[in-house]
N, C-alpha and C positions, 0 to 999 in steps of 0.2 A: 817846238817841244810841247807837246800836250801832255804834260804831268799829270795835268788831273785823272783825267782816265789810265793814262798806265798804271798811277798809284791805285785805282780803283781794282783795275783788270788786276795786280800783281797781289794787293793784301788778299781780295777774294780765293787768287789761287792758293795762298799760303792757308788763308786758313780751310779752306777742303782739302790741302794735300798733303802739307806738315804733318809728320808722326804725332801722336798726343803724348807721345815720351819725351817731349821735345821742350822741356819744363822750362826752362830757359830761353833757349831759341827760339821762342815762340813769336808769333805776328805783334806780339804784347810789347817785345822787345824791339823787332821791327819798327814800330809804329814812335816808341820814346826815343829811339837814334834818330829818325827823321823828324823830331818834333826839335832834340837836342841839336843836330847838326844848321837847321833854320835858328836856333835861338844863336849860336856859336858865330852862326855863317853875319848875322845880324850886328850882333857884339862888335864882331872885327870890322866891319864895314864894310865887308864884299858888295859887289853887284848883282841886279838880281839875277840876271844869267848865270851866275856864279851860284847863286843860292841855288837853284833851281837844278845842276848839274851833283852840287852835293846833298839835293833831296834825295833826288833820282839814283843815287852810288847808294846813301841810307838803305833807300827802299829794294836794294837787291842784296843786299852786303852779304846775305845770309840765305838767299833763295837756294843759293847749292844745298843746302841741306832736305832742297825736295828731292835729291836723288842721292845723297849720301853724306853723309858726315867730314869723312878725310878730305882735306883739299877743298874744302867747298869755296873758299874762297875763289878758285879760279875756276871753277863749275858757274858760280856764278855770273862770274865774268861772262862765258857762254850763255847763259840764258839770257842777260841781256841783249851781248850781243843780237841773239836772236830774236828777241821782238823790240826793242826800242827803234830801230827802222821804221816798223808801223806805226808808231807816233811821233814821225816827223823830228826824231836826234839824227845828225848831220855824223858822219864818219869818223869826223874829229870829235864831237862830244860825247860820243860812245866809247871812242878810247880814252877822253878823260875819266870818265866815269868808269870806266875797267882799271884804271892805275889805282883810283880811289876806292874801290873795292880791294885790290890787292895790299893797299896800305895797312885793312886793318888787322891782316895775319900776325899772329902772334909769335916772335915779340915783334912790337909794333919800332918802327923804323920811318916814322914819315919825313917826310924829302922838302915839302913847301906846305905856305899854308892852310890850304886848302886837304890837305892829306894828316896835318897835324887833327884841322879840325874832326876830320868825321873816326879820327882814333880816341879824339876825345869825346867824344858824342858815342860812339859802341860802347866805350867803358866811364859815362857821367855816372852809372849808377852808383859807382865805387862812393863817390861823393853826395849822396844821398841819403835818405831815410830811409830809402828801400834797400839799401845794401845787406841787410840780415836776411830779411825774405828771396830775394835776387840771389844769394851766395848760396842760398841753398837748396834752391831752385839748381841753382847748376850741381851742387853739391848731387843730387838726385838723379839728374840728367845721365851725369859720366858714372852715378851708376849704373842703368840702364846699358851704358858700355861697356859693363866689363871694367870700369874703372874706382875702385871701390879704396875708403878712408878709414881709419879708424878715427874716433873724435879727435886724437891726439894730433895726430897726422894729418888732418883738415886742420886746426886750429894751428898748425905750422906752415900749413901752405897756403893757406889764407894773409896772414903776417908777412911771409916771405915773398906773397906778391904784391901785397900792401908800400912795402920798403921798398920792394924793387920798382913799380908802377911810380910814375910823375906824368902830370898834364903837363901838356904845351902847349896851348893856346893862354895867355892873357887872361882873356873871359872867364872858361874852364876853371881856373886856377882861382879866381878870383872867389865864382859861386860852390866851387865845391871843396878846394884842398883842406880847409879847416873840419871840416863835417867827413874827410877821408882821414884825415888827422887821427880824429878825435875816435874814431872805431879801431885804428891802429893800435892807440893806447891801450883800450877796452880791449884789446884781442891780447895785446904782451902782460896786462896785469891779470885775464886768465889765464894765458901760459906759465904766468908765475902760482899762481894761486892755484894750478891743478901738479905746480912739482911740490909746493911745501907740502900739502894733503896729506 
């Protein structure tokens, strides 16, 4: 497996072929799931072959979105498939890495831990600082789609996925569920404080 250069070959095409509407999904975003999914991969103890196959899932998770939005999860499955052959992934590790990709369709449902990891790694930001910038980031995105909020109704679906959304990984949960907590709060006591008004 020659990660290096695929990862090379795969951001460069992302970033000349990705729409710029793509506020969210961006190579920006790419690049912190494969940064998160190594740190995850790290935490639990995997091996590096193991690392190195949920780099590789990271770095495509979202490539379908060079050719369309719907589905892209299993669009990318296909583009992998299609070039990871050239850098020397074996048959088998190209279907790990396409499971791992399909894991992290929303809602997420992962099977072992290697599929818990990279669901928690696509959605670390939840439990960051960057989650106000990142949320609406998306927020702007599925505008772009024809998918449009009123404030009230983003500040309810924000919450609503907040409560519904839990990491599974040990690690994950350890470095981020307090700091995803703690914006939950912040989101119900604006929801309260924009019904008293």
């Amino acid at each position: 497996m020659d990660y290096a250069r695929v990862e090379k070959f795969i951001l460069e095409l992302l970033e000349k072929k990705l729409s710029d509407k793509l506020y969210y999904h961006s190579v920006n975003h790419t690049c912190k799931t494969i940064k998160a999914a190594e740190e995850f991969s790290r935490a639990e103890g995997l091996p590096e072959e193991e690392i190195t196959i949920l780099k590789t899932a990271a770095l495509f998770h979202d490539s379908g979105y060079l050719r369309m939005p719907v589905d892209n999860e299993r669009i990318g499955t296909e583009i992998a498939r299609d070039i990871l052959p050239e850098y020397g992934y074996t048959p088998e590790q190209i279907e790990k890495i396409c499971r791992l990709i399909l894991a992290t369709r929303m809602p997420q449902k992962p099977e072992n831990l290697e599929e818990q990891i990279i669901c928690d790694a696509d959605l670390q930001y939840l439990g960051t600082e960057e989650y106000v910038k990142l949320s609406a980031l998306l927020r702007k995105e599925m505008s772009f789609y024809n998918i449009s909020f009123t404030d009230q109704e983003w500040l309810d679906f924000q919450i609503n996925f907040l409560k519904s959304h839990h990491y599974f990984t040990r690690s994950c949960r350890q470095s981020r569920d307090a700091v995803k907590a703690g914006y939950l709060k912040k989101l119900i006591e604006a929801k309260e404080y924009s019904v008293t008004e």
